[in-house]
Structures are given as structure tokens and as C-alpha cells.
C-alpha positions as CSV (number, residue, x, y, z in Angstrom):
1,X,-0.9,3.2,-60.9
2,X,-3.6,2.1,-63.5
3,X,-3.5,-0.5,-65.8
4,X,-4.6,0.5,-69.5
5,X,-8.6,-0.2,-69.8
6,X,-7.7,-3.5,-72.0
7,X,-5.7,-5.3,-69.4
8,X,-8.7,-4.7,-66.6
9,X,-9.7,-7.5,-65.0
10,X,-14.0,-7.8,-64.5
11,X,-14.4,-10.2,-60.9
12,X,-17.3,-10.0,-58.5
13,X,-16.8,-8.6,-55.1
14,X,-19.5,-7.8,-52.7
15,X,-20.0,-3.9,-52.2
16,X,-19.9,-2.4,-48.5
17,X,-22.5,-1.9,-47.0
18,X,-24.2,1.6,-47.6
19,X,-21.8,2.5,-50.4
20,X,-22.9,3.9,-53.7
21,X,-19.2,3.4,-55.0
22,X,-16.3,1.1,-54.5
23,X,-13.1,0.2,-56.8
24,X,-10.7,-2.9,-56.2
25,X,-6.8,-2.4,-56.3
26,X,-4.5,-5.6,-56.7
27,X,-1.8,-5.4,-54.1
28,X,1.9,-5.3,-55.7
29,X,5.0,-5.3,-53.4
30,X,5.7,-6.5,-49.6
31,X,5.0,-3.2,-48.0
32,X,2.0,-4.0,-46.1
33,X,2.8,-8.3,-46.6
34,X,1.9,-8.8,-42.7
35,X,-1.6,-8.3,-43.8
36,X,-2.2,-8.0,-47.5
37,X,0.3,-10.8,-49.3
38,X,1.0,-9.9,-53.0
39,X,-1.9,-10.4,-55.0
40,X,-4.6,-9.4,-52.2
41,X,-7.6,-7.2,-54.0
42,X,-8.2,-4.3,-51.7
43,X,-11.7,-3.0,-51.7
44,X,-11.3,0.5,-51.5
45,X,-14.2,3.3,-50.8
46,X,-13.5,7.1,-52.2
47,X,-12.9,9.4,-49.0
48,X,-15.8,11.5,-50.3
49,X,-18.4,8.6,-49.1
50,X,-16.4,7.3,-46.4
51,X,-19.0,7.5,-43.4
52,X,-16.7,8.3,-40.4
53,X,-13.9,10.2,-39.7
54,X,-10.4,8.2,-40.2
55,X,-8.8,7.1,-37.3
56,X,-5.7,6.1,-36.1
57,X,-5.7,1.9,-37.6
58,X,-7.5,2.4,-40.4
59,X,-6.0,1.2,-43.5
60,X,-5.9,3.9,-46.2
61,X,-4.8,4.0,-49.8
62,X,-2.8,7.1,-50.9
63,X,-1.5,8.3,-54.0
64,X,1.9,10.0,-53.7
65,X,5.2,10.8,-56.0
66,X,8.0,8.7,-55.7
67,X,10.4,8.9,-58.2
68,X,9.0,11.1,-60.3
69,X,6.0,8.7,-60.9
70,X,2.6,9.0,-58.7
71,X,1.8,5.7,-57.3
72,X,-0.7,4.5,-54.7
73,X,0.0,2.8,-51.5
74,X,-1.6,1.4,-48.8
75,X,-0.4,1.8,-45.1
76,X,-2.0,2.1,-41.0
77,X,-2.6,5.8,-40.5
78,X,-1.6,6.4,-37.1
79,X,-1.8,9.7,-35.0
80,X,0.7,11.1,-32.9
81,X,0.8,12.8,-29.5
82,X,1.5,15.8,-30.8
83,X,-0.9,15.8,-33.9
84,X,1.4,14.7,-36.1
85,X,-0.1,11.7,-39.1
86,X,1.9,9.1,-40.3
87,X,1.4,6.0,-42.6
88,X,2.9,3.2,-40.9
89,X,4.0,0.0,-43.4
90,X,3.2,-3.8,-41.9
91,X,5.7,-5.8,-43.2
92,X,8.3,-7.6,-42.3
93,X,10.4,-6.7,-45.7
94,X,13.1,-4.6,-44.7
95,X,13.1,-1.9,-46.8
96,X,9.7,-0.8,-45.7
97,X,10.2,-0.5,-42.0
98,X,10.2,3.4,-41.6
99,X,6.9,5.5,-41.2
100,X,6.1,8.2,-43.6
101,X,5.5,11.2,-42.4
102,X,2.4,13.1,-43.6
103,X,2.5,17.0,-44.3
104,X,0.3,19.9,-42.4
105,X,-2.5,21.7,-43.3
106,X,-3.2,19.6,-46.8
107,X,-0.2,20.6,-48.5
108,X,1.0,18.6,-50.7
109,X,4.4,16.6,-50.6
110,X,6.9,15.4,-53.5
111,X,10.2,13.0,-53.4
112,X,12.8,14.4,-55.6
């Protein structure tokens, strides 16, 4: 999920407006490719500074086990009717057609 501090790479990207913080993540896959090709930087702000509630649309990163590593994705949070949340993929890559679901009440989820 991190590259080792010697392989960062230092670049110049304009904050968001009324930000304190901000971090940049290079996107790596086809998983969101309908928006972010491979090799898009992501601007990301931490949820504890994020002004506004999320809302169904918004593009959020999220770290989560998969195969016994933790890695971070991006996806469209979407609500549902009956107040369900998923993370919806954009892509046209066929292995990364299918919603994930996320769990209620905070707890935390784990593949395998």
C-alpha cells in the first residue's frame, strides 16, 4: 500500500482549498479506468478534515484486506434504498464489475 520512504516521489500539486492536509496516491490497476487511467495521482484529503458529509458519488479511497494484505482502493460510494453502502468500481475491465458491499455499524470486514 506504501512504497518504502526511498522510492517516494517529491511533485507539486495544488492543495484543496481550506485543507490543512492532503496526500497524493498513484493509481495502479483498471478498477476505476473509466475515470482514473493507470498512473492518475489522486489527491486525497483525511476523513477527519473532510468538510461535508459523504454522499452517494463521491469518490473515496479505502483501505481493506484482500488476500491477506491491506490495500487501498478507490471506488463511487453509493447509497441504497434501504441504507445499505456500497463502493461501486468504474471500469470497463471485467473483473471489476461487481459492487462491494460495505459492513453495518463500523465493523470491520476481512476476505479470507
Amino acid at each position: 500500500m506504501e512504497w518504502p520512504a526511498d522510492e517516494w516521489q517529491h511533485i507539486s500539486l495544488p492543495r484543496p482549498d481550506g485543507y490543512r492536509h492532503c496526500f497524493g496516491l498513484r493509481v495502479r490497476g483498471p478498477s476505476m479506468n473509466q475515470v482514473y487511467p493507470e498512473g492518475s495521482i489522486l489527491i486525497c484529503v483525511p476523513m477527519v478534515e473532510y468538510a461535508r458529509p459523504l454522499q452517494s458519488g463521491d469518490h473515496v479511497i479505502v483501505q481493506r484486506w484482500a488476500g491477506g494484505q491491506v490495500e487501498a482502493t478507490v471506488k463511487e460510494l453509493r447509497h441504497g434504498p434501504n441504507g445499505d453502502t456500497w463502493l461501486w468500481p468504474k471500469s470497463d475491465h471485467p473483473q471489476h464489475q461487481a459492487p462491494i458491499a460495505l459492513p453495518e455499524n463500523g465493523e470491520s470486514a476481512r476476505d479470507g
